[in-house]
N, C-alpha and C positions, 0 to 999 in steps of 0.2 A: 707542359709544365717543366718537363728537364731539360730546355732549351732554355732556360731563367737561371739566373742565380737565385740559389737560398738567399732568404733574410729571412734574421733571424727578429721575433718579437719577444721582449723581456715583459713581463708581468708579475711583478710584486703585488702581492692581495692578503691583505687584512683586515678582516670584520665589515667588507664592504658587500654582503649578501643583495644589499638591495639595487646593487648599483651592476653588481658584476657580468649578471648575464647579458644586458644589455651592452657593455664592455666588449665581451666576448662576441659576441654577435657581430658587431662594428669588425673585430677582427675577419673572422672566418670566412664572411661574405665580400670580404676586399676584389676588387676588378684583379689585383696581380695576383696569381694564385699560389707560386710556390716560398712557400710560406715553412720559418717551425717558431711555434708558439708557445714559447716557455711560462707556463702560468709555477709560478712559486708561494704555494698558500704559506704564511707566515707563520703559520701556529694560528690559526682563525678559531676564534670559540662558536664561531657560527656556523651559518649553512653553507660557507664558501666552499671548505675541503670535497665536501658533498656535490655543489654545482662543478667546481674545474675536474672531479673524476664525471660527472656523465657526460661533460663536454669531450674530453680524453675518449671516449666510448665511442661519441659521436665523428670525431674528424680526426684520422691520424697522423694530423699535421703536428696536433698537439699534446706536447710532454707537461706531464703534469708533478710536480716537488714538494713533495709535505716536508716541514721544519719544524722544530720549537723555534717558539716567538724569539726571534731574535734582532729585527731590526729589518726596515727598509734596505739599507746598507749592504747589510751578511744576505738577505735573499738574492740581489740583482748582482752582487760578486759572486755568487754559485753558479748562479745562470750564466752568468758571464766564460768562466770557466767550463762549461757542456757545450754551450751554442757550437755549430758546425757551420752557421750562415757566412756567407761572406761579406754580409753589410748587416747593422744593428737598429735596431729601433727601441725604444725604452716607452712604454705605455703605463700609465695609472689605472688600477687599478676600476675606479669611482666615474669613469672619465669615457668616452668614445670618441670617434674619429670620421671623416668623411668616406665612403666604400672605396675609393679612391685615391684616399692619402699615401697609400704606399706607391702605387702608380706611380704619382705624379711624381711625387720625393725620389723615386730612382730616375724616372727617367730625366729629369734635372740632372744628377748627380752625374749620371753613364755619359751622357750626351754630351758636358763641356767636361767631364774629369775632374770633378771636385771630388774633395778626400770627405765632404761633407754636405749637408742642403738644409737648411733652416726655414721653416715657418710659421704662421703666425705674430708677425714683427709687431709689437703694439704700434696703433696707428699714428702715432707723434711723432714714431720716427721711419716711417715707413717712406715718406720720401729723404732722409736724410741720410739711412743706412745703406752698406754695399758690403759685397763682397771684403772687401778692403779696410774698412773701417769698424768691420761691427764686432772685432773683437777687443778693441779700447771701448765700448758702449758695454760692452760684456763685461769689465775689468773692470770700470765706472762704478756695473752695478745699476746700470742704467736702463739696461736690457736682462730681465733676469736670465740666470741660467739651464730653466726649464727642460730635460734632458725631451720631456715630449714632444719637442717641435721641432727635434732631429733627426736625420737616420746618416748613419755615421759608415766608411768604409770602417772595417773590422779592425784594423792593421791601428787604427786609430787611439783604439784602449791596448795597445800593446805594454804592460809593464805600468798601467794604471786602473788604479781601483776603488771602489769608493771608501771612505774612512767610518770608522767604525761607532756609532753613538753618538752622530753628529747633525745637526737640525741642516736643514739646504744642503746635504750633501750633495746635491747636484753640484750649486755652485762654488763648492768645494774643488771641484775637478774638472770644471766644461773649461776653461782654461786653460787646462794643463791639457785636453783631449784634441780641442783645434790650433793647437800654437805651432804658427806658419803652416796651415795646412791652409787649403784651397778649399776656400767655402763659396756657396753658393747661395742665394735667398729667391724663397717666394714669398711672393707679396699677397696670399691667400689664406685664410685661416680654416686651416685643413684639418684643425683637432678641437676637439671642445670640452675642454674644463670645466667640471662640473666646481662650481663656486660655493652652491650651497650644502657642501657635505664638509661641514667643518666641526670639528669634533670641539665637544662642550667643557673636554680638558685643557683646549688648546691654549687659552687664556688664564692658565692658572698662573699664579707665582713660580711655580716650579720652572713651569714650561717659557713662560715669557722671560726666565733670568737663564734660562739654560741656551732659549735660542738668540739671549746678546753676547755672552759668550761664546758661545759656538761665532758668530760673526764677526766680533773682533776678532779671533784666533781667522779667519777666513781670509780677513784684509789684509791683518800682520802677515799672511804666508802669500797674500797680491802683493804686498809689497816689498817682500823678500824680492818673488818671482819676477815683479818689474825691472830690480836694483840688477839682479843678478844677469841676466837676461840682457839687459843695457839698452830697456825700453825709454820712451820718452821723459824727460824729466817732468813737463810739464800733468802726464801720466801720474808718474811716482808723487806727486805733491796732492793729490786729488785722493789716491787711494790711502796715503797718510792720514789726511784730515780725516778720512771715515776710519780706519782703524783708531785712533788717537780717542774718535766720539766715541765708538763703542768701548772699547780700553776704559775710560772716563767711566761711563754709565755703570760697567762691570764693578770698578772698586769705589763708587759713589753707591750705588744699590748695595752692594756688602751683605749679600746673602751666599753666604761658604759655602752653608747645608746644600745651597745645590750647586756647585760648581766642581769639578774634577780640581787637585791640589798639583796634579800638573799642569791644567790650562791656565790654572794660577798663575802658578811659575812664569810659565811662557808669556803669561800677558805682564807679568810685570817685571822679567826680563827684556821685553820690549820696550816697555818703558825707561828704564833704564842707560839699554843700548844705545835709544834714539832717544835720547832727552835735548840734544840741542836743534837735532828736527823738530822734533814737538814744539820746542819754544819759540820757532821759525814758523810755525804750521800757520793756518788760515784757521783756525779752531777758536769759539769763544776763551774770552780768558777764564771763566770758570773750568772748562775742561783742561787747559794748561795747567791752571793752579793746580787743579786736584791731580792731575800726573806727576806735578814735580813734589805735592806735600806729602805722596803715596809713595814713594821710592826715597824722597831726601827724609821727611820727616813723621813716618808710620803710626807713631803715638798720638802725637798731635793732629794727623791728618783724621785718627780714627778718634778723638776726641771732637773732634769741630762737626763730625757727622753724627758723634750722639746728641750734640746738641742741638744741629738743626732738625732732626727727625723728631725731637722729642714734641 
């Protein structure tokens, strides 16, 4: 075992009792054995905190982190900050893996020297993605940014972390984690996302107006990061039209009670910024209009939505 590199596994766990041991299990019995297993119970009102200390009992590979509930985000930045591994892997909680996934995912990585190794490519684009290209397919939004179909050399979140109270924070940051780094793809689905543990809040108003703003601020900072960067144009015009849609959706939906008064800000300082991109954009004219009536003309723009809603 000490003839291996550490890797390290991240596990954020919230209220997922029914799913977790099985999770763990997936881990512990992995073919690569030196292993440390950060399980981070989030403040769980369940039986989780309970399960990840007898696992803790069970294998001392694994550290176990009690929290107040404070977010997906704040637990895997904790972890982030303890791990000792040399290479990362980010696991869900709800979710297991093949005994094998680790295996394979390093010895890919070791073997050509990638700074990274990806799998489970959805099959559409599994002959059309490479090394080379699937990080404009990532930027697209076309490939989500899944952090579990990773394992990342360490060096790779240096000086990166995930953002705080933010829906996809994954793909908040898988961007900024592989950019020009040497990736690698397997063409195998080596992890398995459990589909059917979707939570029955997940659809509320709250949550569906919380997670388009979170995604327009996501694109507005793709599209910063493309401009700045001095990535493709043809790039930068693609990630516009989807920030521009969600921007639209955000101040067309006009529910404040859930929107931070800074994301606000932000998305309608974007609009502003880029108003003569926006009028350039590929975007229906409805979402243009309402970009320029929401920045040029605020009253009248929030008059024309109480009357279509009513």
């Amino acid at each position: 075992m000490n003839n291996t590199p550490l890797i390290s596994i991240i596990v954020p766990i919230y209220n997922t009792q029914k799913y977790l041991n099985n999770c763990i299990q997936s881990i512990v019995f992995q073919t690569y054995k030196n292993l440390e297993i950060v399980l981070v119970d989030d403040g769980s009102c369940d039986n989780c905190p309970v399960i990840c200390d007898e696992w803790r009992k069970k294998d001392n590979r694994i550290i176990t982190i009690h929290i107040n509930n404070s977010g997906q985000s704040v637990a895997r930045n904790i972890a982030l900050n303890k791990i000792k591994g040399n290479y990362v892997c980010f696991f869900d909680s709800d979710d297991s893996v093949e005994n094998n996934y680790v295996e394979i995912m390093y010895h890919k990585l070791v073997t050509n020297n990638f700074d990274a190794v990806v799998c489970n490519i959805p099959n559409k684009y599994k002959n059309l993605v490479n090394g080379k290209n699937i990080y404009e397919y990532i930027l697209r939004d076309e490939i989500g940014g899944q952090l579990w179909r990773w394992i990342f050399k360490k060096e790779c979140w240096n000086n990166i972390r995930f953002p705080i109270n933010k829906y996809a924070e994954d793909a908040a940051v898988i961007y900024k984690v592989i950019f020009e780094k040497n990736i690698g793809i397997i063409n195998k689905d080596l992890y398995h996302y459990n589909v059917n543990n979707q939570s029955s809040t997940s659809n509320s108003i709250k949550n569906i107006d919380k997670n388009i703003i979170d995604r327009a601020i996501m694109f507005i900072d793709r599209y910063y990061w493309i401009r700045t960067n001095h990535l493709s144009d043809d790039l930068l015009k693609i990630v516009l039209d989807k920030a521009v849609v969600f921007c639209a959706c955000v101040i067309i939906r006009r529910n404040k009670e859930y929107y931070d008064i800074n994301d606000l800000i932000y998305v309608k300082e974007f609009i502003y910024k880029e108003r003569r991109s926006i009028f350039l954009s590929n975007v229906s004219v409805k979402y243009k209009a309402s970009c320029y009536l929401y920045y040029r003309f605020p009253f009248l723009f929030e008059l024309i939505c109480r009357i279509l809603n009513k």
